[in-house]
LUMLUMVO-139750 format. One record per residue (C-alpha): residue in three letters; z, y, x. Coordinates in steps of 0.25 Angstrom, whole numbers. Layout:
LUMLUMVO-139750
["Ala"; [Z; Y; X]] ...
END
This chain:
LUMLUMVO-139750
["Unk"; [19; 3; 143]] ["Unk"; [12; 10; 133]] ["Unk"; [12; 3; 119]] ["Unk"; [0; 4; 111]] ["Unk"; [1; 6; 98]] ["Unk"; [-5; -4; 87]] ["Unk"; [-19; 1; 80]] ["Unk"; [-14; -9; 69]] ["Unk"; [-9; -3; 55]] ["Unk"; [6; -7; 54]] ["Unk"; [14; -11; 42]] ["Unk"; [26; 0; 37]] ["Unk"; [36; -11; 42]] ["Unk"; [48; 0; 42]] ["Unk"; [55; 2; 30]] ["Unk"; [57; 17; 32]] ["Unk"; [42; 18; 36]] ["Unk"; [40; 15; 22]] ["Unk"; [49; 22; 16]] ["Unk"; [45; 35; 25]] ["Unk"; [29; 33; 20]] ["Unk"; [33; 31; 7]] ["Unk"; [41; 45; 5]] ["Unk"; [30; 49; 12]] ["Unk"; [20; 47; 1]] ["Unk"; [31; 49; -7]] ["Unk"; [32; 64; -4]] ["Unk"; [16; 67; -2]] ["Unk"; [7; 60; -10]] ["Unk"; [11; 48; -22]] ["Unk"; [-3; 42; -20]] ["Unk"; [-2; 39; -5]] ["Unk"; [13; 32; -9]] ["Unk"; [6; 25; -19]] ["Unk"; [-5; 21; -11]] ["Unk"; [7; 16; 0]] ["Unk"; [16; 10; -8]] ["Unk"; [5; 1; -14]] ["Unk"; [3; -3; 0]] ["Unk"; [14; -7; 3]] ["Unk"; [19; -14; -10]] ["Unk"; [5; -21; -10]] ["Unk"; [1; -25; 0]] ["Unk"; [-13; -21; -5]] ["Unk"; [-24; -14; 5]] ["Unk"; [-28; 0; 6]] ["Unk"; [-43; -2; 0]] ["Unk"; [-36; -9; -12]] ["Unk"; [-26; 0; -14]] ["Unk"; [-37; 14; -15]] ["Unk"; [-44; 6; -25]] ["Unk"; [-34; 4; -35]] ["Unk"; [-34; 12; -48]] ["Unk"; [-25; 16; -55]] ["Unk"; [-27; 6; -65]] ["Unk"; [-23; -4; -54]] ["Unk"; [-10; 1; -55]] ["Unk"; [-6; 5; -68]] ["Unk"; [-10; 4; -83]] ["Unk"; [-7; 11; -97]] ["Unk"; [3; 4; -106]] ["Unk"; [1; 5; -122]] ["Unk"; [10; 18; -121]] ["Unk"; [-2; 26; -113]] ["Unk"; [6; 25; -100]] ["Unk"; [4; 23; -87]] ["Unk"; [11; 12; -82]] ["Unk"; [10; 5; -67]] ["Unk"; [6; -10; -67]] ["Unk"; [15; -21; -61]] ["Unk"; [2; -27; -53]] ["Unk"; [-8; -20; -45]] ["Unk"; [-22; -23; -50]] ["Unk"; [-30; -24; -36]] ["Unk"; [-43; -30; -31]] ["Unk"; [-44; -32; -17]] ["Unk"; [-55; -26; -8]] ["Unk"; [-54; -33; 1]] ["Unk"; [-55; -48; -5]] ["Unk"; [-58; -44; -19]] ["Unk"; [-46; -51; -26]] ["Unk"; [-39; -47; -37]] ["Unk"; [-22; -44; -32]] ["Unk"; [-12; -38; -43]] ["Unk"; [0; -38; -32]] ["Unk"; [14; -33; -40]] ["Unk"; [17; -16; -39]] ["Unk"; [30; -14; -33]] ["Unk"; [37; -5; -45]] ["Unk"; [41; 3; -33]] ["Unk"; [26; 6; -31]] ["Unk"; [24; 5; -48]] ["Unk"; [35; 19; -47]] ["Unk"; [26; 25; -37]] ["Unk"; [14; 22; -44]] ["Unk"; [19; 28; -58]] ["Unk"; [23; 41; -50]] ["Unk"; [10; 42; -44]] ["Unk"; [2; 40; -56]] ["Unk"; [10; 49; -66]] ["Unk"; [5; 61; -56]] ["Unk"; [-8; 55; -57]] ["Unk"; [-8; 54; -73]] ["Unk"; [-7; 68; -74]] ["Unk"; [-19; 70; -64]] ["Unk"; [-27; 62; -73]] ["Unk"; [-35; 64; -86]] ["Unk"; [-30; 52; -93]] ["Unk"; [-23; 37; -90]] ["Unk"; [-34; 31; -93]] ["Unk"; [-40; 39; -83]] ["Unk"; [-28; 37; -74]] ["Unk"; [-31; 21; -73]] ["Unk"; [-45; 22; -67]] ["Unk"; [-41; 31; -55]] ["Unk"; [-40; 29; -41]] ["Unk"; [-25; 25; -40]] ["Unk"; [-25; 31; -25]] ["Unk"; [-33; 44; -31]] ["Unk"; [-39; 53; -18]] ["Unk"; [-36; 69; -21]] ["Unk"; [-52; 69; -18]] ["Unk"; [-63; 63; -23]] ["Unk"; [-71; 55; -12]] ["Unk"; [-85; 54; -7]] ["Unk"; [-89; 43; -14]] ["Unk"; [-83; 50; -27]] ["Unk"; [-70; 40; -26]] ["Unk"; [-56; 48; -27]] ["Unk"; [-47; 37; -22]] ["Unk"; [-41; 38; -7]] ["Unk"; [-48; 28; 3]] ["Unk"; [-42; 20; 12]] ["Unk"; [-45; 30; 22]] ["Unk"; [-36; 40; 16]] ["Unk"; [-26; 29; 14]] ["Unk"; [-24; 28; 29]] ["Unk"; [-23; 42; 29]] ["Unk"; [-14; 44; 20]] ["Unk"; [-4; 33; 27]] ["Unk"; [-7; 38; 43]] ["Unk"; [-3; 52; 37]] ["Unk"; [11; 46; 32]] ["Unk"; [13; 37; 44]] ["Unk"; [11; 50; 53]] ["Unk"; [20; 57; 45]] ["Unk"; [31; 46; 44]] ["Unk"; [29; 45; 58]] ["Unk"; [27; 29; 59]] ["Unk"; [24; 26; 73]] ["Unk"; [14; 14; 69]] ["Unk"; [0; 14; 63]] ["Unk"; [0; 14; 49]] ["Unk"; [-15; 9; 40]] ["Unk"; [-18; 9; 27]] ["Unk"; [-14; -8; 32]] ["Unk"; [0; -3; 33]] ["Unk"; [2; -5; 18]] ["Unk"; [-4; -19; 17]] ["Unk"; [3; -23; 30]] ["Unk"; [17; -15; 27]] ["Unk"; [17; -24; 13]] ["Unk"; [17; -38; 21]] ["Unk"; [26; -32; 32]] ["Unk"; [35; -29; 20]] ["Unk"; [33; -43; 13]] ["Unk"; [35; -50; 27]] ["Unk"; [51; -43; 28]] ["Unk"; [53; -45; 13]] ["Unk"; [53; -60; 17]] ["Unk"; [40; -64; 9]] ["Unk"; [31; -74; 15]] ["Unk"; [20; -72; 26]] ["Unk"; [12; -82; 16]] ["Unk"; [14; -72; 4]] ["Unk"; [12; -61; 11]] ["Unk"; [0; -67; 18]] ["Unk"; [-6; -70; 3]] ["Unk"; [-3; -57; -2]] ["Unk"; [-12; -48; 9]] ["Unk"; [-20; -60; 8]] ["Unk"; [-23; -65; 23]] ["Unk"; [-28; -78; 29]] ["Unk"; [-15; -81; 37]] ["Unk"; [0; -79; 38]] ["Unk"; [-3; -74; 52]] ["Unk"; [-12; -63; 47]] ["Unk"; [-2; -60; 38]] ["Unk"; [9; -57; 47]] ["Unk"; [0; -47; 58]] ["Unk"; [-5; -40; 46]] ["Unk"; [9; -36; 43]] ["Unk"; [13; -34; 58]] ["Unk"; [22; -47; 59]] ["Unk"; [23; -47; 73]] ["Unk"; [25; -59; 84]] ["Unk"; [37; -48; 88]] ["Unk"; [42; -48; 74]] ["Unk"; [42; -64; 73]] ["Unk"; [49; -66; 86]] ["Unk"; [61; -54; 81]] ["Unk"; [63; -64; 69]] ["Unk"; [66; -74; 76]] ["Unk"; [75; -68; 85]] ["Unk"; [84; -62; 74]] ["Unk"; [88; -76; 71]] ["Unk"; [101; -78; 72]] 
END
């Protein structure tokens, strides 16, 4: 029997995966980790993330130095809410790694704060030079190819891969359905591929 393979995005649930994609970017190009390990750690979507500036993220203390903020400053696209969800510090050290490179590319800090934070090496079309959600998924089908993970992997992946993680961390379904913000518990736990499979296996491995 020929199993077909799922057209829905999965979430990075293995550990290694994650840690493979992240020395991935790690290696090739800070901005793509950045753009990853906000994902992950926030469990924000791809159209909020491309929109962020670099004020969203960071700030100059009275010393004239950049310094990364605790909260993420975000308005949702999609509902049009204001969200400041913690920064990970694991993600505030890749963060200050990414915008020191980006500091000496710049005219000034004050300059600095109003750029894209996801900065595209080209300017676009529309005269806007931060990536799209297009390249997004680019970028990650590359890195999934080249990690060799035999699922499909979207731009969802990161959204979903931060409720997967939540979900094994032991936090609530009702957090974590609050936090991506659905309608219903259900939704919550297909959206991060919790499976009927998955159920039954739990409750199996009582003793």
């Amino acid at each position: 029997m020929i199993q077909k393979v799922s057209r829905t995005v999965q979430p990075i649930r293995s550990q290694s995966d994650r840690d493979a994609l992240d020395e991935y970017f790690m290696h090739r190009n800070t901005r793509d980790r950045v753009m990853f390990a906000l994902g992950i750690y926030t469990g924000r979507r791809i159209s909020d993330l491309v929109s962020l500036n670099v004020r969203d993220v960071a700030y100059i203390d009275r010393r004239g130095r950049l310094c990364i903020n605790e909260r993420l400053k975000i308005r949702e696209k999609k509902t049009g809410k204001l969200a400041d969800p913690l920064i990970h510090p694991k993600v505030r050290r890749i963060l200050s790694k990414y915008l020191r490179l980006r500091r000496k590319q710049s005219e000034s800090l004050g300059a600095l704060l109003n750029e894209p934070l996801l900065k595209s090496r080209k300017v676009r079309h529309d005269g806007e030079y931060r990536i799209t959600r297009r390249h997004a998924l680019r970028v990650l089908s590359i890195a999934a190819g080249h990690c060799r993970l035999n699922y499909k992997i979207g731009t969802h992946s990161l959204r979903k891969t931060f409720g997967y993680i939540q979900h094994q961390n032991g936090t609530s379904i009702e957090l974590i359905q609050k936090i991506l913000n659905h309608s219903s518990p259900e939704i919550t736990l297909a959206y991060i591929g919790i499976t009927r499979d998955d159920m039954d296996e739990a409750i199996l491995s009582m003793d």
